[in-house]
C-alpha positions as a Python dict, from the first residue, in 0.01 Angstrom:
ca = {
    (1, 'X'): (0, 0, 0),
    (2, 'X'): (139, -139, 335),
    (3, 'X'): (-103, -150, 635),
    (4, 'X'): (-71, -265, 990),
    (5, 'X'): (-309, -564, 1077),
    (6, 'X'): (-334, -819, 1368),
    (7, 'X'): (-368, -1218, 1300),
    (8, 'X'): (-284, -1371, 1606),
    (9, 'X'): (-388, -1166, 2005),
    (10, 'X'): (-107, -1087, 2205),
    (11, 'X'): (174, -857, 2255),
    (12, 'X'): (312, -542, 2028),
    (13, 'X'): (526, -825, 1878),
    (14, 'X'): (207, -951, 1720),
    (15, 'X'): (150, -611, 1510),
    (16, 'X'): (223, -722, 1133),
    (17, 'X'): (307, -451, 857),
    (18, 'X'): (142, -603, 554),
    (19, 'X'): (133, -483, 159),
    (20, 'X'): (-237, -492, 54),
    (21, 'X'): (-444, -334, -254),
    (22, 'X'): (-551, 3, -211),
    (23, 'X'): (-906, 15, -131),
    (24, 'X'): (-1162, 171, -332),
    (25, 'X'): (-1485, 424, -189),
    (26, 'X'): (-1833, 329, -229),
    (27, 'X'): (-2149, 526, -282),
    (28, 'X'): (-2106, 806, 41),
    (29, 'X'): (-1751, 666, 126),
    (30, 'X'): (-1434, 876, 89),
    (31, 'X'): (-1063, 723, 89),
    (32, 'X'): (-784, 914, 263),
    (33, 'X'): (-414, 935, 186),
    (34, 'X'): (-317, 886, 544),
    (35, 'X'): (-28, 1128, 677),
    (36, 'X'): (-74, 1035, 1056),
    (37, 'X'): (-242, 814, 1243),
    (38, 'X'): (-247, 850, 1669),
    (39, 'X'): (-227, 562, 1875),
    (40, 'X'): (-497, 491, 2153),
    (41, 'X'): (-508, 317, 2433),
    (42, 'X'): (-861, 119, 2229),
    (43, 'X'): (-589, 16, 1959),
    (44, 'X'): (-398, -164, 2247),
    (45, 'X'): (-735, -327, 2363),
    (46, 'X'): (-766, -403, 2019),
    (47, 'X'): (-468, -579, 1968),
    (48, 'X'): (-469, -815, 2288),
    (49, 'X'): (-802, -966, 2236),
    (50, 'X'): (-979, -782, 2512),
    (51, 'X'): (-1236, -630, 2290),
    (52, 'X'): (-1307, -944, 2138),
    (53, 'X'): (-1311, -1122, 2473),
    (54, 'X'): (-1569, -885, 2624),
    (55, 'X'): (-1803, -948, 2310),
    (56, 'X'): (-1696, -578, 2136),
    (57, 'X'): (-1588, -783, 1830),
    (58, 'X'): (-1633, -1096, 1683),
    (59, 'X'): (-1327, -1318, 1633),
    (60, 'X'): (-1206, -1264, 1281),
    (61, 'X'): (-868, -1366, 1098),
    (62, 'X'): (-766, -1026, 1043),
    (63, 'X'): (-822, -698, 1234),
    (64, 'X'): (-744, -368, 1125),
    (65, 'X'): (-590, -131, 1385),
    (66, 'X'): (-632, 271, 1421),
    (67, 'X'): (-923, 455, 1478),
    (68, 'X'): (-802, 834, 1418),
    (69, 'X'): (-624, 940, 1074),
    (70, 'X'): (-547, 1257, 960),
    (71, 'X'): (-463, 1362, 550),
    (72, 'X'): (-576, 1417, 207),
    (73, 'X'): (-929, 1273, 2),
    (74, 'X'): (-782, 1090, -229),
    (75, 'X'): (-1057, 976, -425),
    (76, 'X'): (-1473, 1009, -399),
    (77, 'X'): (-1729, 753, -421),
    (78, 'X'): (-2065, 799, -595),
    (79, 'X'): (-2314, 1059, -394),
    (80, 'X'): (-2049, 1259, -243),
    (81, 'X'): (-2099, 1655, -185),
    (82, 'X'): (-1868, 1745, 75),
    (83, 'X'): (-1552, 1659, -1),
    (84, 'X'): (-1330, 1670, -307),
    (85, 'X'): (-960, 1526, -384),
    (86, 'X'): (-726, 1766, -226),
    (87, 'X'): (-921, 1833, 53),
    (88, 'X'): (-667, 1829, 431),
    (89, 'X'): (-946, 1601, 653),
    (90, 'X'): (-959, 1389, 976),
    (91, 'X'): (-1164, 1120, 1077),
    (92, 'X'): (-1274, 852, 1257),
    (93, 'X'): (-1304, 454, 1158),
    (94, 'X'): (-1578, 360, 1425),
    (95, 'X'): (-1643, 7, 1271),
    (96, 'X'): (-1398, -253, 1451),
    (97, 'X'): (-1493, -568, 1230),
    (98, 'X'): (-1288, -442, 981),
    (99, 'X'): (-951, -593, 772),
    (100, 'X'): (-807, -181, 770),
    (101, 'X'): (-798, 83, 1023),
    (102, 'X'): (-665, 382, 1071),
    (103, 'X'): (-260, 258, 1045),
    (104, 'X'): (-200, 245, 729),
    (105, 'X'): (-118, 462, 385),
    (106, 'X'): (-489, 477, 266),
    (107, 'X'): (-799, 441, 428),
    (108, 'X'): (-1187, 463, 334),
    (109, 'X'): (-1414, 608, 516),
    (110, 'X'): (-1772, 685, 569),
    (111, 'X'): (-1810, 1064, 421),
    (112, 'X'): (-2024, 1110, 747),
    (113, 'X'): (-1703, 1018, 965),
    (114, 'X'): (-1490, 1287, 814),
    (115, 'X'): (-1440, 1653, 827),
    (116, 'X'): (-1249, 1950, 741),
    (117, 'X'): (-871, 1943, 919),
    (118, 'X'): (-790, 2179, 1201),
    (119, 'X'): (-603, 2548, 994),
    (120, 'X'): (-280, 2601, 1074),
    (121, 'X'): (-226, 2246, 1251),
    (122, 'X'): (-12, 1984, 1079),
    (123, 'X'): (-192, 1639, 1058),
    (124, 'X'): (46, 1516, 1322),
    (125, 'X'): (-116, 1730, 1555),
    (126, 'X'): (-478, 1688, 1402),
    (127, 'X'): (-442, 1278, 1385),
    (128, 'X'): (-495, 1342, 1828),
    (129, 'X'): (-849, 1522, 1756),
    (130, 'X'): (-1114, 1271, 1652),
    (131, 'X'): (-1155, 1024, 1887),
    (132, 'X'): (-1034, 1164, 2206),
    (133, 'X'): (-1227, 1521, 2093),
    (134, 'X'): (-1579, 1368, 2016),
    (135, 'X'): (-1564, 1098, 2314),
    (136, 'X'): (-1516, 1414, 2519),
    (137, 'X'): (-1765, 1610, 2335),
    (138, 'X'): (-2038, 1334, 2337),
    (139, 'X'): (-1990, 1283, 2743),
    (140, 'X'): (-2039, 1639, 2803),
    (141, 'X'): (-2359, 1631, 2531),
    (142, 'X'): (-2475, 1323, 2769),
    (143, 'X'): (-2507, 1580, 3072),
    (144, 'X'): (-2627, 1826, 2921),
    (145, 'X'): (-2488, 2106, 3217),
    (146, 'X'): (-2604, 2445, 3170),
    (147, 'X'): (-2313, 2725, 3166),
    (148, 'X'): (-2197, 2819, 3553),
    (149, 'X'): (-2260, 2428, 3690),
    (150, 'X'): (-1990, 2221, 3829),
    (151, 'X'): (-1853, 1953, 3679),
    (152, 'X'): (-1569, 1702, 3789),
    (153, 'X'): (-1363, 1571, 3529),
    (154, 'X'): (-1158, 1274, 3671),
    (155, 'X'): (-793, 1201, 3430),
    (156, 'X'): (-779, 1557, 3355),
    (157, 'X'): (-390, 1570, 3200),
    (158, 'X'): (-533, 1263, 3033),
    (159, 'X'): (-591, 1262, 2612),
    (160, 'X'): (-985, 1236, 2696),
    (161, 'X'): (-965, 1404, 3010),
    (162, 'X'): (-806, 1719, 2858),
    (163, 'X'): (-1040, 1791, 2626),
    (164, 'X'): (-1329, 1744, 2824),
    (165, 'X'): (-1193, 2036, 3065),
    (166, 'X'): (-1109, 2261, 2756),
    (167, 'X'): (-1458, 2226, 2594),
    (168, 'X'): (-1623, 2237, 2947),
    (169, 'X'): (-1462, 2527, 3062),
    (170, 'X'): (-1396, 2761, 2721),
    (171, 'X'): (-1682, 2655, 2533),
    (172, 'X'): (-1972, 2538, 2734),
    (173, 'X'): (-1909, 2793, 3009),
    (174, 'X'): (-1868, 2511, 3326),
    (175, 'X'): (-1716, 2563, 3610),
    (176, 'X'): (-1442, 2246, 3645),
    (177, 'X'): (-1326, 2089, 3920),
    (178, 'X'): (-1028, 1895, 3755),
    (179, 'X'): (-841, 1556, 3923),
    (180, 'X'): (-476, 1494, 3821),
    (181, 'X'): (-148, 1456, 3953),
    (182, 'X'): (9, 1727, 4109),
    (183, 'X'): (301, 1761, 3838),
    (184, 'X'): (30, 1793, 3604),
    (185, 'X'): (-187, 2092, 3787),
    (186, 'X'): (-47, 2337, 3622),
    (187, 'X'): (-84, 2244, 3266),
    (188, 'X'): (-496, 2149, 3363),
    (189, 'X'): (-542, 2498, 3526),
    (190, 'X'): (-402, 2672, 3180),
    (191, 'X'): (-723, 2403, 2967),
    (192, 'X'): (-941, 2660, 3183),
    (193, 'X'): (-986, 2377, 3551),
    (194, 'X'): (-1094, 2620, 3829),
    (195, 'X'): (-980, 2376, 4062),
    (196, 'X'): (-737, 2132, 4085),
    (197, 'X'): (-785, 1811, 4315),
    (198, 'X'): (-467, 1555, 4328),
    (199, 'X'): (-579, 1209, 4214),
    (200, 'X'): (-348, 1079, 4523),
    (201, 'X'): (-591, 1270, 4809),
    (202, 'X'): (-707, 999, 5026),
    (203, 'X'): (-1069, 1069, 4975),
    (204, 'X'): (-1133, 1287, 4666),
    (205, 'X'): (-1526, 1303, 4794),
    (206, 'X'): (-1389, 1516, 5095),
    (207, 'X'): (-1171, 1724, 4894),
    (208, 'X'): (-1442, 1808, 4611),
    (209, 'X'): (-1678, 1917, 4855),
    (210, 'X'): (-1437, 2114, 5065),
    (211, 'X'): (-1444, 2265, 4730),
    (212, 'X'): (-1776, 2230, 4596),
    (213, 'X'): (-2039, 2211, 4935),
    (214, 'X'): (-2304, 1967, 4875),
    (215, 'X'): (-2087, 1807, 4552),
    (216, 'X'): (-2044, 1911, 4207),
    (217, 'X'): (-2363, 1877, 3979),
    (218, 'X'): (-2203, 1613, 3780),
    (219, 'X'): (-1853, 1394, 3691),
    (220, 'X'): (-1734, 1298, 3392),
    (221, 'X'): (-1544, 982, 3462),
    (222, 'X'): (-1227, 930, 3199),
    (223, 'X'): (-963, 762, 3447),
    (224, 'X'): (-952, 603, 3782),
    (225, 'X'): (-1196, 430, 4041),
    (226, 'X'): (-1532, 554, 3963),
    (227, 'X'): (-1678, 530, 4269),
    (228, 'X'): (-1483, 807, 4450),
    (229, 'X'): (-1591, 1008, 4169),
    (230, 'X'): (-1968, 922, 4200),
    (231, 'X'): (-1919, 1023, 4571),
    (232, 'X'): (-1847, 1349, 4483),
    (233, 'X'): (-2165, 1451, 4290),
    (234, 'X'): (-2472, 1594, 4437),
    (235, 'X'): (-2750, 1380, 4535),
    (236, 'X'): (-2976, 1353, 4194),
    (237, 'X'): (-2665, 1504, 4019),
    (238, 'X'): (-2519, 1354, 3640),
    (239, 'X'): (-2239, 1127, 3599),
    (240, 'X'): (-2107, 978, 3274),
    (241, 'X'): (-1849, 727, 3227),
    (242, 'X'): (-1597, 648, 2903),
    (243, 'X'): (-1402, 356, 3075),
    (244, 'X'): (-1501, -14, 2995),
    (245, 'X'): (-1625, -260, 3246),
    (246, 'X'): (-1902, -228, 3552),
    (247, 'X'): (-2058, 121, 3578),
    (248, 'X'): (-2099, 238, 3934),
    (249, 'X'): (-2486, 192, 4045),
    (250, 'X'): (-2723, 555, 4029),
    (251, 'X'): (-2675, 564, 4453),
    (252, 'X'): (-2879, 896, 4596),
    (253, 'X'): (-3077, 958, 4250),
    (254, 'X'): (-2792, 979, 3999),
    (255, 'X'): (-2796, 966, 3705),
    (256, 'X'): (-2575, 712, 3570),
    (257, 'X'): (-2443, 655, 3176),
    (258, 'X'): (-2212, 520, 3003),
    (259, 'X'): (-2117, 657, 2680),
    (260, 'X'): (-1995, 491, 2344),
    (261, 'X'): (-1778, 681, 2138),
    (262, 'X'): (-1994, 716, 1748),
    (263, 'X'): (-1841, 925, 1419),
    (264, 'X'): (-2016, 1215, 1343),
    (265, 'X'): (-1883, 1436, 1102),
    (266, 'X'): (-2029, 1734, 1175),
    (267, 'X'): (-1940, 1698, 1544),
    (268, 'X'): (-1568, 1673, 1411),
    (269, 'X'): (-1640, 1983, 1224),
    (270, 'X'): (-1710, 2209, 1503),
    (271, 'X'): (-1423, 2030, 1749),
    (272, 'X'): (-1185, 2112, 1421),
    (273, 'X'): (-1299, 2454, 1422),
    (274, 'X'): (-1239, 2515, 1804),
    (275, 'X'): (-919, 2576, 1786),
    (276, 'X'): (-856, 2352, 2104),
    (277, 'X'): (-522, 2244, 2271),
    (278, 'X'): (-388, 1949, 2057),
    (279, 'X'): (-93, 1739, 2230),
    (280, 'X'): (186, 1564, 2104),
    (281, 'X'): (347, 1309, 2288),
    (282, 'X'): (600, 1175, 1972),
    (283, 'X'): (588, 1037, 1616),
    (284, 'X'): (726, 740, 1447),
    (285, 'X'): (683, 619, 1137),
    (286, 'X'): (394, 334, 1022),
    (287, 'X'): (679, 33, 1056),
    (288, 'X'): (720, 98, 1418),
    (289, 'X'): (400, 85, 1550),
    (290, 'X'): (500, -170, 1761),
    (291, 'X'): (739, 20, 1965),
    (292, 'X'): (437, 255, 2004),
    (293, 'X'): (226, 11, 2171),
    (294, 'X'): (523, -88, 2380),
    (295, 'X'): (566, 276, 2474),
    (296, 'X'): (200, 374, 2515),
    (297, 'X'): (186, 42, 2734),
    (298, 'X'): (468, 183, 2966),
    (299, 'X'): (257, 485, 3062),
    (300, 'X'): (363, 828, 3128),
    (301, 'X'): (312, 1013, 2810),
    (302, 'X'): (155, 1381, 2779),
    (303, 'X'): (-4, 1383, 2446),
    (304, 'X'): (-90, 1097, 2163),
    (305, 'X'): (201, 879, 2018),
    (306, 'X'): (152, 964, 1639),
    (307, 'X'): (242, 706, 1362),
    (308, 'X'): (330, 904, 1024),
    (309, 'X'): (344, 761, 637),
    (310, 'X'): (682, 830, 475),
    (311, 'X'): (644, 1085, 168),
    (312, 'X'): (232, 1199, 272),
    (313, 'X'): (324, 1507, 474),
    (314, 'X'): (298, 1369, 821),
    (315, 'X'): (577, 1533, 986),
    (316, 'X'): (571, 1728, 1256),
}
């Protein structure tokens, strides 16, 4: 089967489409025909050595790259109940010290990392659920709002960011206060935002709490300068971060976290069954994945670049 793998950090140039054996499932592991695999801003990381140089991974000779993969179980391991070949799944390869990720034709996985596919959505569309879906869904499970609070989502046209507002707003019953550029209010308002914010207001603070007096009860910080956001909460509020490097410090009683995305299936279960807005920005096939990373790297997409396997049902 042919695979995409890195040997050598660097650019998308250093991407290398590679024919290995088809890997076979342990006890509790299932292997996927791929169909699509997105591409996320992590694989990027990934690829340039800066997950390796901020002690995320240990140096290895070969990395696999791809974290979300939509398709069909191809095969069972031993101890297996849930799925069966046939079956239309996603899931989510957590584990970066791996030789295979997500881009490439077959994939095994941890049963407990997969679950059903999304009805009616092509695995194009259902390759952009797992990672983006549960990172939002585990951020929003980290503050723990009850329905009618306020909550600031900051990169809310963002893959992360989106989500976060739909499952906030339609499903957990939160009032959302929503930053993003202005081209993008519209299309934030219709994931259920009640407010909009531009991310280019000189002080977002202000503008929140023109909004929101005395700040919103919490943030959920996906994009931008997290401090801003911070200043927006409500003293002895919540406020939850996805993005790498220094987390802001719990000023006025906050409570700060950081959270680390982690498969669960049956999380993946009930995002699949949500029937939540799934965004595509384009698809190219597995040998291009370098001119995905180029393109991701350029900025300015709506919606997860998709890689597809040729002959596995990946279109779109």
């Amino acid at each position: 089967m042919r695979a995409v793998v890195v040997r050598t950090f660097g650019g998308p140039e250093v991407l290398d489409l590679i024919e290995v054996p088809v890997p076979e499932p342990g006890p509790g592991q299932v292997r996927i025909r791929v169909a699509a695999a997105a591409v996320n801003p992590v694989d990027l990381a990934t690829r340039a050595g800066v997950l390796t140089e901020a002690g995320l991974m240990a140096p290895r000779a070969v990395t696999g790259i791809g974290w979300d993969v939509a398709g069909t179980v191809d095969a069972v391991g031993a101890d297996v109940t849930g799925f069966t070949p046939g079956d239309a799944v996603i899931g989510l390869r957590d584990l970066l010290d791996r030789d295979l990720g997500g881009y490439a034709e077959y994939v095994v996985l941890d049963a407990g990392a997969v679950a059903p596919a999304p009805a009616g959505r092509t695995p194009v569309e259902a390759a952009t659920l797992p990672l983006n879906g549960l990172t939002a869904t585990q951020a929003l499970d980290a503050l723990d709002l009850a329905p009618g609070r306020t909550l600031l989502v900051t990169g809310a046209a963002g893959a992360v960011g989106g989500f976060a507002v739909e499952l906030a707003a339609r499903h957990r019953g939160l009032r959302v206060l929503a930053v993003a550029g202005a081209a993008d209010a519209d299309a934030v308002r219709a994931l259920g935002a009640t407010w909009v914010v531009d991310r280019a207001v000189p002080d977002l603070a202000d503008a929140a709490r023109a909004l929101v007096p005395g700040g919103v009860d919490a943030a959920l910080h996906t994009a931008g300068p997290a401090l801003p956001a911070l200043a927006a909460v409500r003293n002895r509020g919540g406020f939850v971060t996805v993005v790498g490097g220094v987390d802001p410090k719990p000023l006025r009683g906050i409570a700060v976290r950081h959270t680390w995305i982690a498969a669960d299936g049956p999380a993946l279960a009930r995002l699949s069954a949500a029937d939540l807005t799934l965004r595509v920005a384009d698809t190219l096939p597995l040998d291009r994945a370098a001119e995905a990373h180029a393109r991701l790297e350029r900025g300015g997409l709506r919606g997860r670049l998709v890689l597809t396997a040729p002959g596995t049902g990946g279109g779109s």
